[in-house]
C-alpha positions in Angstrom: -10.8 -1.0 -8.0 -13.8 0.8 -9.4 -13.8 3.9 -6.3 -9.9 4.5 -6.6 -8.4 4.8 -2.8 -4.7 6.5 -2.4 -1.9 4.0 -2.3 0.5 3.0 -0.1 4.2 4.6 -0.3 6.6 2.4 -2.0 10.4 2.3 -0.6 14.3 1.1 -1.9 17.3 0.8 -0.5 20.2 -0.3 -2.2 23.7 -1.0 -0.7 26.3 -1.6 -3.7 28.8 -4.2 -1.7 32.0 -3.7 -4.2 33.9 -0.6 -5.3 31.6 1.4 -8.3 35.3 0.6 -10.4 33.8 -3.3 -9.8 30.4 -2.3 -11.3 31.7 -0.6 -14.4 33.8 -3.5 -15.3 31.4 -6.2 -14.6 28.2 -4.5 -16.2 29.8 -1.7 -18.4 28.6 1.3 -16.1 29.2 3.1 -12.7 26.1 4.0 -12.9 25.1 0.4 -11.8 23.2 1.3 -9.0 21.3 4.8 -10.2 19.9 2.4 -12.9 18.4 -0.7 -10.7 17.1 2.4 -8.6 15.0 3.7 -11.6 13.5 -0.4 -12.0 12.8 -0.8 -8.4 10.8 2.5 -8.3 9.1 1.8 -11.6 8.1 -1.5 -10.2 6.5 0.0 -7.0 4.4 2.6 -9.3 1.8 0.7 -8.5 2.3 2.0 -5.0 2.4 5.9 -5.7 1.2 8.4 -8.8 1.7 12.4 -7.4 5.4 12.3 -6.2 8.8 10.5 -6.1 12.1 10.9 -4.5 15.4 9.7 -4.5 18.5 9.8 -2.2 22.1 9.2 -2.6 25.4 9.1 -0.7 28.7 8.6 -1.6 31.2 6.9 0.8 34.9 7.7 2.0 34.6 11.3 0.4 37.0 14.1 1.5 35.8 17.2 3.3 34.9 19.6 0.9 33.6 17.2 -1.4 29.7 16.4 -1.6 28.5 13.3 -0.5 24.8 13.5 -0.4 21.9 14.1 -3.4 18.7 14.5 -3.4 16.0 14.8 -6.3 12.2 15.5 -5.7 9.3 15.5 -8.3 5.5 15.8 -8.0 4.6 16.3 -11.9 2.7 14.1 -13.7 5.3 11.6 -14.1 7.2 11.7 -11.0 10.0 9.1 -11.6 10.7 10.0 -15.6 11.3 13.4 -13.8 13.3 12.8 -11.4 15.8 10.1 -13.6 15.6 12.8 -16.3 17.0 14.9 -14.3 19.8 12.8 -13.5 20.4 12.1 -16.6 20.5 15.3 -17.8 22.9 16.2 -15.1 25.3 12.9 -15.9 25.3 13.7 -19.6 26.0 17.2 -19.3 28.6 17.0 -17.1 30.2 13.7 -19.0 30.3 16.1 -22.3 31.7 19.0 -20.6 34.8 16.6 -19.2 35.3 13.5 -21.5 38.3 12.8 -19.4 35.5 11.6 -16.6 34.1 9.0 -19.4 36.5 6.1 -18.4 37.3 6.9 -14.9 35.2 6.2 -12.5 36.8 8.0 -8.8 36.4 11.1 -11.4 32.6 10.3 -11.9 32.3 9.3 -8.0 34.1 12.9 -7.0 32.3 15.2 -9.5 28.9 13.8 -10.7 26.0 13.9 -7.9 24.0 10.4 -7.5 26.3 8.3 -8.2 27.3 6.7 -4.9 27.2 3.1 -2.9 24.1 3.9 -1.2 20.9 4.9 -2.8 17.2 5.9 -1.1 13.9 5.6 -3.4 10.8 6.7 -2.4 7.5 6.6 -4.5 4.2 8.0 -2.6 0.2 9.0 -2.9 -0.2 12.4 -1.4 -2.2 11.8 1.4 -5.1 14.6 2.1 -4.5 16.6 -0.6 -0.8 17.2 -0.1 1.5 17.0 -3.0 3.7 20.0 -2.7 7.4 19.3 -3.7 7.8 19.6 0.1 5.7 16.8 1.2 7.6 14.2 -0.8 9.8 11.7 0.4 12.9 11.6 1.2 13.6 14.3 4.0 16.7 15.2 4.7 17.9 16.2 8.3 21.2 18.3 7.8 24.0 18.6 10.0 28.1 19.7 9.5 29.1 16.5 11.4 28.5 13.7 8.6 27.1 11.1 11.3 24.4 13.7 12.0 23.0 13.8 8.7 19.8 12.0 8.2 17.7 10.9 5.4 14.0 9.5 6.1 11.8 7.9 3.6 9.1 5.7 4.6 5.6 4.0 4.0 3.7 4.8 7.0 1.2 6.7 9.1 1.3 7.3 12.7 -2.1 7.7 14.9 -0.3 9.3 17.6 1.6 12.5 16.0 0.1 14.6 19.0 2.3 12.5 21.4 5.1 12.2 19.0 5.3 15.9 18.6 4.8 16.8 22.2 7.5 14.3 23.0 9.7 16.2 21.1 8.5 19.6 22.7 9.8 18.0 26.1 13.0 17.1 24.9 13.6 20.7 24.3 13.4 20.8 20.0 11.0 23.3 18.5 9.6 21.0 15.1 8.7 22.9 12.1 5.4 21.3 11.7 3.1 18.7 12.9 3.2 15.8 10.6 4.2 12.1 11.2 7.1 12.6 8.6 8.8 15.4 10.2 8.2 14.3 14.0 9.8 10.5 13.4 12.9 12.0 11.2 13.6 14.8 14.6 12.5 12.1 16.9 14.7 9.4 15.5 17.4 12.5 14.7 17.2 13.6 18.3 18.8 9.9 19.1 20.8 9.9 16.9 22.6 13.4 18.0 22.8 11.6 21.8 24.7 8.7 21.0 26.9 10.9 18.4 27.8 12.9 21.1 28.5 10.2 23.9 30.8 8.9 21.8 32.4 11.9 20.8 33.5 12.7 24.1 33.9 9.0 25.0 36.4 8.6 22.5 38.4 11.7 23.6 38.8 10.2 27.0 40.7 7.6 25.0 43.4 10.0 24.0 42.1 10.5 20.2 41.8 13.6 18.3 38.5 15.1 17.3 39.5 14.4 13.4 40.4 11.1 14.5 37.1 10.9 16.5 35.1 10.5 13.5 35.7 7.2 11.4 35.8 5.7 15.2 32.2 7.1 16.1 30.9 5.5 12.3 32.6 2.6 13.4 31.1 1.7 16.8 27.7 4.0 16.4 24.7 1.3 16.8 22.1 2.2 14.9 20.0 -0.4 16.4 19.7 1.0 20.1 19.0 4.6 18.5 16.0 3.1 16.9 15.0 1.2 20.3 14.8 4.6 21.8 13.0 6.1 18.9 10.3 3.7 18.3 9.2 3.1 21.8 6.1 5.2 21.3 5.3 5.0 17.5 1.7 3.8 17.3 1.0 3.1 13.5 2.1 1.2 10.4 5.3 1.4 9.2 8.5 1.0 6.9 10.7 3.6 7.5 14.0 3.9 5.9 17.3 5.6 6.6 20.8 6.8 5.7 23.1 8.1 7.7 25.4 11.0 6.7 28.6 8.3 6.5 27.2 5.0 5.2 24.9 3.7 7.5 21.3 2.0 6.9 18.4 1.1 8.1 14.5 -0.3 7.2 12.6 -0.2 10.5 9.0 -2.0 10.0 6.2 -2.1 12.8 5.5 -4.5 15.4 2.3 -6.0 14.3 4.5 -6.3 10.6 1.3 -4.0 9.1 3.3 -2.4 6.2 5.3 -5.0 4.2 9.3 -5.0 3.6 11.0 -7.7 2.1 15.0 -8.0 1.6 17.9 -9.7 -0.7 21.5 -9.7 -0.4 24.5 -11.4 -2.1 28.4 -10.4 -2.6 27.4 -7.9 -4.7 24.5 -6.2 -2.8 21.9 -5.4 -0.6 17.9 -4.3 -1.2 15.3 -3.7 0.4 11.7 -2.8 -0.9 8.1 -2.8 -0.2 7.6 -6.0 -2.6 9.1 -8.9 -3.1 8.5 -9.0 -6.9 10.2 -6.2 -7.4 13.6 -7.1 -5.6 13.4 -10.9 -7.9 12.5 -8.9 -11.3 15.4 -6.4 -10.8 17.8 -8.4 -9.8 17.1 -11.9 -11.9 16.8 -13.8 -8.1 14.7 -16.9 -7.0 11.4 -16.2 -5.0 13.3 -18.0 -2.0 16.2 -15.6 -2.2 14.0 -13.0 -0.8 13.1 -12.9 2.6 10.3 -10.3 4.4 11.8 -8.6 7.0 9.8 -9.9 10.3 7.6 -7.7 12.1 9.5 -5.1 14.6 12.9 -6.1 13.5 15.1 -3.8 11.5 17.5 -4.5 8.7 20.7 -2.4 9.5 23.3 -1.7 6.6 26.7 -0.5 8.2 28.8 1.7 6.2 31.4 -1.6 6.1 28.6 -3.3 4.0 28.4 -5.5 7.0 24.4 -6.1 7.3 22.2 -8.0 10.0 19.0 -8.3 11.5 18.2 -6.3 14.6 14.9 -7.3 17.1 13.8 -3.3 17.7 10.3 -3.2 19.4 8.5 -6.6 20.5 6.3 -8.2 17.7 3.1 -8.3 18.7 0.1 -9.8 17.1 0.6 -10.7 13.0 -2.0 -8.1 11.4 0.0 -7.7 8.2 -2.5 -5.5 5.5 -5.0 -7.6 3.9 -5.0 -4.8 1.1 -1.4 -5.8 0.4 -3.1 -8.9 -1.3 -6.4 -7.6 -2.4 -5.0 -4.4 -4.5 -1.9 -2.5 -3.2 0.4 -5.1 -3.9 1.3 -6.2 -7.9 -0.5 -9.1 -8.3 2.4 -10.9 -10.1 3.9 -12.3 -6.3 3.6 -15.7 -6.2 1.9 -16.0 -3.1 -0.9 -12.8 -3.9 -1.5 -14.0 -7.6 -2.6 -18.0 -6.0 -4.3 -15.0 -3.0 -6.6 -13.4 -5.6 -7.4 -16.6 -7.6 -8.5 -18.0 -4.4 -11.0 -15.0 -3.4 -12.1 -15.2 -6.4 -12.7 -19.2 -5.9 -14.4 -18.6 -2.6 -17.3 -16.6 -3.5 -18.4 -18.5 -6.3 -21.0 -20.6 -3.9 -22.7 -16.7 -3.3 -22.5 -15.6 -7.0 -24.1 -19.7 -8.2 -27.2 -18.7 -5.4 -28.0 -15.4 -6.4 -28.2 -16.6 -10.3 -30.6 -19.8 -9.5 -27.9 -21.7 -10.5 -28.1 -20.5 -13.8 -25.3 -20.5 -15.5 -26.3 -20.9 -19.1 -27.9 -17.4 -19.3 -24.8 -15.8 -17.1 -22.1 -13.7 -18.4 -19.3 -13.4 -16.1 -16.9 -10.8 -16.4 -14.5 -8.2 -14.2 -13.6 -4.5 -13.6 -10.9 -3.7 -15.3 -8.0 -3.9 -14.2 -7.1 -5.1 -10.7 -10.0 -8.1 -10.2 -8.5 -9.3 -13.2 -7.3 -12.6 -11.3 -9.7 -13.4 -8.7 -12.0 -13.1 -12.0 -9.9 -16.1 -13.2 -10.9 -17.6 -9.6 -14.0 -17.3 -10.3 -14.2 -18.8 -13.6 -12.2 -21.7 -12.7 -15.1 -22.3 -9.8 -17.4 -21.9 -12.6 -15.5 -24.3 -14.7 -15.4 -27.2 -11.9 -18.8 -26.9 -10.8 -20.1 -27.5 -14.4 -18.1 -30.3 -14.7 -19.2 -32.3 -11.9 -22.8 -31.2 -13.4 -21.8 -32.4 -17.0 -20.4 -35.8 -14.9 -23.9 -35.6 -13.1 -26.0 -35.6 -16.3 -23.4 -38.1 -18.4 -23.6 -41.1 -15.5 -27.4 -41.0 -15.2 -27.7 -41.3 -18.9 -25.2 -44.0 -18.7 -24.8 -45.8 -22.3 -27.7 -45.2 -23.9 -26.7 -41.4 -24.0 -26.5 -39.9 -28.1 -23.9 -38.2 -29.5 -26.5 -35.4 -30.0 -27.3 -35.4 -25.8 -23.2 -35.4 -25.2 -22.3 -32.5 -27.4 -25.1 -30.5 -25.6 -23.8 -31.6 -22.3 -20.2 -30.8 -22.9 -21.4 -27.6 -25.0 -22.5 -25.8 -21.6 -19.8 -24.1 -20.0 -19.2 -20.7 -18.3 -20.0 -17.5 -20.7 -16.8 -15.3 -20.5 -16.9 -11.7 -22.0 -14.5 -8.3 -21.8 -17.6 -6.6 -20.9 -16.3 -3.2 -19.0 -13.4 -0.9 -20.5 -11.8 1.8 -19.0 -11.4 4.0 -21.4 -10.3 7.2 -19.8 -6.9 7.9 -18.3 -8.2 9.9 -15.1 -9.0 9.6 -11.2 -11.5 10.1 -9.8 -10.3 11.0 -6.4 -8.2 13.9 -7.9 -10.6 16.4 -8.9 -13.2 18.3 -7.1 -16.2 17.2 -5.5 -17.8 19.5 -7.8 -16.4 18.0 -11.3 -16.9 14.4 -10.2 -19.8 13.0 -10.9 -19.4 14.4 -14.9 -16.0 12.7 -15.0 -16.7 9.3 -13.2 -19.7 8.5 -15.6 -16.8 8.8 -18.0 -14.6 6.3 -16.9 -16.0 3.0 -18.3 -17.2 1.9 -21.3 -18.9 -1.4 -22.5 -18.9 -3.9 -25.4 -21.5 -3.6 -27.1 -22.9 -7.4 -27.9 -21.4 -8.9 -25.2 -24.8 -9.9 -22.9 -28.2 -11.2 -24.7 -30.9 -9.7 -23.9 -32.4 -11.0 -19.9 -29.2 -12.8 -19.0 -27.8 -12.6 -15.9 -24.2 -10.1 -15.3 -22.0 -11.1 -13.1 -19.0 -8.6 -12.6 -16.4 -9.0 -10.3 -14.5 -5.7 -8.4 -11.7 -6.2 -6.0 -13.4 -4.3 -3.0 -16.8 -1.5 -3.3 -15.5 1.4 -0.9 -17.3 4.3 -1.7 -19.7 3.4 -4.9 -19.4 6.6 -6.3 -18.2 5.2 -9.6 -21.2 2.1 -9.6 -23.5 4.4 -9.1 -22.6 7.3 -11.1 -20.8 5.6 -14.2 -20.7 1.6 -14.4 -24.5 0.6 -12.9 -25.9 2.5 -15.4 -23.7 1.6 -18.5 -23.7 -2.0 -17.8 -27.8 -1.6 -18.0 -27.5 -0.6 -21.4 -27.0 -4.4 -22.3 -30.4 -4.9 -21.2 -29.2 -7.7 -18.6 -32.2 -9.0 -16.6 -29.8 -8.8 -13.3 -26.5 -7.2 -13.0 -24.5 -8.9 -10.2 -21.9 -7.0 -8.8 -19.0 -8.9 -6.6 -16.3 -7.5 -4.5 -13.5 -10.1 -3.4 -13.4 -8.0 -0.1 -15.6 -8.0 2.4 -17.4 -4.7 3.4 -15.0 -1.7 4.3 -16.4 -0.3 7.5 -14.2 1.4 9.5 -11.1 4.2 8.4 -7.7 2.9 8.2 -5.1 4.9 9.9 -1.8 3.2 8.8 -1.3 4.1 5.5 -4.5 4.0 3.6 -6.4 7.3 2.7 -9.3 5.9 3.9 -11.0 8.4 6.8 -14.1 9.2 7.0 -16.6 6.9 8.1 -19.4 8.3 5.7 -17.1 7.9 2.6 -17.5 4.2 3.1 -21.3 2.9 1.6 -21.8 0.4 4.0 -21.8 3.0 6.8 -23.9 4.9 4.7 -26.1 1.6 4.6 -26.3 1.0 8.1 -27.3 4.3 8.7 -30.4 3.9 6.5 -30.9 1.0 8.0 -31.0 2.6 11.4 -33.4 5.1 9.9 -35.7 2.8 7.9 -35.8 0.4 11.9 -36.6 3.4 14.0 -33.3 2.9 16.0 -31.0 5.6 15.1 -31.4 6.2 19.1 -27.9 4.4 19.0 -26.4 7.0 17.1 -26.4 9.3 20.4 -25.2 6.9 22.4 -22.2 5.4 20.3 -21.5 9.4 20.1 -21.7 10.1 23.9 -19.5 6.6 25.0 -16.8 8.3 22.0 -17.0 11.6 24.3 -16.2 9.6 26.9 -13.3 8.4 26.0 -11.9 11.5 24.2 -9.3 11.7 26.4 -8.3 8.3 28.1 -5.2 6.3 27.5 -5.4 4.8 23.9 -4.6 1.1 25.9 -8.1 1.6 27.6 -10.1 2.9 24.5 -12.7 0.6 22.9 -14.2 0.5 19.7 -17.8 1.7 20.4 -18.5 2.3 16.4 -18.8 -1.8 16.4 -21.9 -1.1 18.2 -23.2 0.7 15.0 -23.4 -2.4 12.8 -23.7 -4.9 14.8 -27.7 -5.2 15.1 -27.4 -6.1 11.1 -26.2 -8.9 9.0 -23.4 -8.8 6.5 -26.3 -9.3 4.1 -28.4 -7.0 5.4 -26.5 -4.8 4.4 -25.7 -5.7 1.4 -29.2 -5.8 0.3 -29.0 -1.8 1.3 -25.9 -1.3 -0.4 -27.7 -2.5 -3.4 -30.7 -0.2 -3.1 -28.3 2.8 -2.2 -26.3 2.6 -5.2 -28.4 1.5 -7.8 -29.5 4.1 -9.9 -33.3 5.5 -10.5 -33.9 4.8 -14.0 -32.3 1.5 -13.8 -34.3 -1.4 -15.4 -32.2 -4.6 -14.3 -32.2 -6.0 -10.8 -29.2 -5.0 -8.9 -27.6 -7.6 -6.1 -24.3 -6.6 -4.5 -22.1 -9.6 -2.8 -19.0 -9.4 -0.5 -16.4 -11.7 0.4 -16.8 -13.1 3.6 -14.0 -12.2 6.9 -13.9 -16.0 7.0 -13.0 -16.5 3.2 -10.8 -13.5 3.0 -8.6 -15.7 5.8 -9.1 -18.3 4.4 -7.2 -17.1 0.8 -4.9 -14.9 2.1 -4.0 -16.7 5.8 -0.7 -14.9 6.5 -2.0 -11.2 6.3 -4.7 -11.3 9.3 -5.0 -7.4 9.2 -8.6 -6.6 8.4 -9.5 -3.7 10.6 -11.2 -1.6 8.3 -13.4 -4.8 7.4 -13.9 -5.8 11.0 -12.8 -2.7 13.4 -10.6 -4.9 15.3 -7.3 -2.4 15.5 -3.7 -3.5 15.7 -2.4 -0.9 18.0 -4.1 1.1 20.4 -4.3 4.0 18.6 -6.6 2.6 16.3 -9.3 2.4 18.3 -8.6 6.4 19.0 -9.0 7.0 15.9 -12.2 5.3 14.9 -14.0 6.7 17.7 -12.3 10.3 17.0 -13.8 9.5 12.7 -17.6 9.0 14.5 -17.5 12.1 16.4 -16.7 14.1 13.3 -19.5 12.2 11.0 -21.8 13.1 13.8 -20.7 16.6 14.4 -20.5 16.9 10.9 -17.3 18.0 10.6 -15.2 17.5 7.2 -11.1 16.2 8.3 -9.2 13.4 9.2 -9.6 11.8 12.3 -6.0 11.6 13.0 
């Protein structure tokens, strides 16, 4: 993606099965689990670049002894950090006692992380936060071990307001307003309840309170604490727990917006935000893993016994279509045949807007995640010139030269590595005032690659902003001297903010807002403007079931190409000598490719969850009042 947007949060869970003494015998090492934890979150990187965490507990541990570990990093390289750290740790404390080196209840008892239950966490700071206390995991402490709570999670709820007032009403005074904070107290708050019932429950049976405890472990159900947790989260979401002594949890939403996918053998159970991950890791078959349905949870006991739990209703399927497009590694099975397929789809566009020209057409891509709907693309390309080559070969019939066949067979699609990115950097972590010099930095060319007057075709997986188009790859690409430079997103056009996970928030980041508003201007009917702004008044304070989406209203008097045809005009540059055409994937297509993840709100503005529609009204007020934060 050309105009880099923040990630989503990656998450891990792993539940070692067998005793750690089973581990070092099998695969030479206690450290079994601390070791697929470092794969798993180096897998997900693609999910998360400013901060990383990981958690740990240890089960059956005297009192006195420590059980839980945490590790944090936001630098540069969040997860070398953090498993340097451990390392470090290990090794130091493995030189200092050798007599730890071959026993492993020594290692368990006196080196932190090593333990049967382990909590990864990789994450984009979202809104400029990426202080050490913003990353993931968050630990909730407590004396009694079955109060302890650690929260990790890939999500973002529309309704913190409601969340954090709940929590006002229940008597709690939270440290801060954040989604984070308010689902770990609200989920904590729960938690402490049924603790306590059973506390004084299982007195009534006669049992002392140090007797009290492995029976409250024992019968606690994690499953009706969520229940009473989640009733009112409105957002995306995979949130992971551990409980002080051994429990687990992943929690994802009802509409199944933010992925989770799960394995488990003899030997263990993971859970992750991709699937790939969890079969790379672990050597296991596509089939073996499974995606945890929408509004279920998968819940870990502290006996290794695990299960399935219905928490919330499913609504709707409105999995992220992002997942496929970007977010996601493109080496699932399912997501790599996605991309090829977008890429196959909008051939029949790209074929119109070069005449059909394909023999003075250089097709290439924008390095690096369009890579394989570029192969889609191609392939298109490929099979539409053979049926032209069988065309031309039938209608010559026998009489056709050796001379006319080589020329025939001698056509076929022009392939060239035409954009590099060259620089290490983002874009979207510097200042608004440093941009523009370091985004016309970003991409190089190769030199040679297009003649003189052919057509460019280049593919990007979605055009958000096209900041970096216009400021760095427009203008290189004209270099070439390319009579039109035909830019493609496999997406369609992002319109609207997305509020579960994605930092996407503003409605005037987004270029096709900014070319429907031209629009508006160049028609004489930005008259709608004032009224789309009064109906969001309106509605400022009504139930989030009985909002509508009013900014619909701002793009519906133009095409899909009309605006286009804008977005082209807005972002090619001045001094530009080649013809600029921009083309977007169709809604259809994109359901088309990827027809289990529906969820295309910020292509369409038709929200998942009521909140949504809160929040795009809430980002249209603040464009028009011209006021500079999130609108949620």
């Amino acid at each position: 993606m050309s105009d880099a947007i923040k990630h989503e949060c990656g998450i891990s869970i792993i539940r070692l099965l067998k005793p750690l003494e089973y581990y070092k015998e099998k695969y030479d090492t206690a450290f079994y689990g601390v070791n697929k934890m470092y794969l798993m979150m180096e897998k997900q990187h693609n999910r998360g670049q400013d901060g990383a965490g990981f958690a740990s507990i240890k089960l059956d541990m005297n009192a006195g002894e420590r059980y839980m570990s945490r590790v944090r990093s936001n630098t540069q390289q969040p997860i070398q950090d953090i498993f340097a750290q451990i390392n470090d740790r290990i090794n130091t404390t493995l030189k200092e006692h050798p007599e730890y080196v071959d026993d492993v209840a020594l290692q368990k008892k006196n080196i932190p992380y090593i333990g049967e239950l382990l909590l990864g966490h990789v994450r984009y700071g979202t809104f400029g936060k990426n202080s050490i206390e913003n990353v993931h995991p968050f630990i909730r402490q407590n004396n009694w071990m079955h109060r302890n709570l650690i929260i990790a999670g890939n999500f973002n709820m529309t309704n913190v307001n409601e969340l954090f007032d709940n929590l006002v009403q229940l008597g709690q005074h939270p440290k801060e307003m954040a989604d984070t904070v308010t689902v770990m107290e609200k989920i904590g708050h729960f938690l402490d309840d049924a603790v306590a019932k059973l506390y004084k429950q299982i007195k009534k049976e006669g049992f002392t309170k140090q007797e009290a405890s492995p029976i409250i472990a024992n019968r606690l159900k994690v499953s009706k604490i969520l229940r009473r947790a989640a009733k009112n989260f409105d957002g995306g979401y995979a949130i992971a727990g551990l409980l002080g002594h051994g429990d687990s949890f992943v929690l994802r939403d009802p509409a199944g917006i933010r992925p989770a996918y799960f394995y488990r053998d003899d030997e263990v159970v993971v859970v992750a935000s991709e699937r790939p991950a969890i079969q790379t890791v672990f050597n296991v078959p596509y089939e073996d893993v499974k995606e945890l349905d929408p509004g279920h949870a998968i819940i870990i006991k502290k006996d290794g016994n695990s299960a399935i739990k219905r928490i919330l209703e499913p609504t709707e399927r409105k999995a992220c279509s992002f997942e496929r497009i970007y977010f996601s590694r493109g080496s699932d099975k399912e997501i790599y045949q996605e991309r090829k397929e977008l890429g196959k789809l909008i051939f029949p566009q790209i074929l119109s807007a070069i005449s059909n020209d394909l023999k003075n057409t250089v097709f290439s891509y924008i390095p690096n995640t369009a890579e394989t709907s570029f192969f889609g693309m191609v392939k298109e390309a490929q099979n539409y010139l053979n049926k032209k080559k069988e065309e031309q070969i039938l209608s010559i019939g026998s009489k056709i030269t050796r001379d006319q066949l080589h020329e025939i067979l001698d056509v076929r699609p022009r392939i060239e590595k035409v954009a590099i990115k060259d620089a290490k950097l983002r874009t979207f972590i510097t200042q608004d005032s440093s941009r523009d010099d370091l985004v016309a930095h970003i991409y190089d060319i190769s030199y040679g690659s297009v003649n003189v007057g052919d057509n460019l075709v280049i593919i990007d997986d979605s055009i958000v902003r096209g900041t970096t188009l216009n400021k760095s790859i427009l203008r290189i690409l004209d270099r070439l001297s390319p009579k039109k430079i035909i830019v493609v997103s496999s997406a369609p056009q992002i319109r609207y903010p997305d509020c579960y996970g994605i930092d996407m928030a503003k409605l005037d980041d987004f270029i096709a807002f900014r070319a429907a508003l031209a629009l508006h201007k160049d028609n004489g009917t930005m008259a709608i403007v004032d009224v789309i702004y009064a109906n969001c008044l309106k509605q400022i304070n009504s139930n989030p079931k009985d909002v509508i989406n009013y900014v619909k209203e701002f793009y519906a008097p133009f095409t899909a190409d009309e605006i286009s045809v804008k977005i082209g005009q807005l972002l090619s540059p001045v001094d530009i000598k080649a013809e600029v055409q921009i083309i977007y994937q169709t809604i259809e297509h994109l359901h088309q490719a990827c027809p289990k993840n529906l969820g295309d709100w910020y292509f369409t503005g038709n929200y998942p969850t009521a909140g949504g529609n809160r929040v795009v009204n809430r980002a249209f007020i603040n464009f028009y009042e011209g006021k500079n934060e999130r609108a949620y």
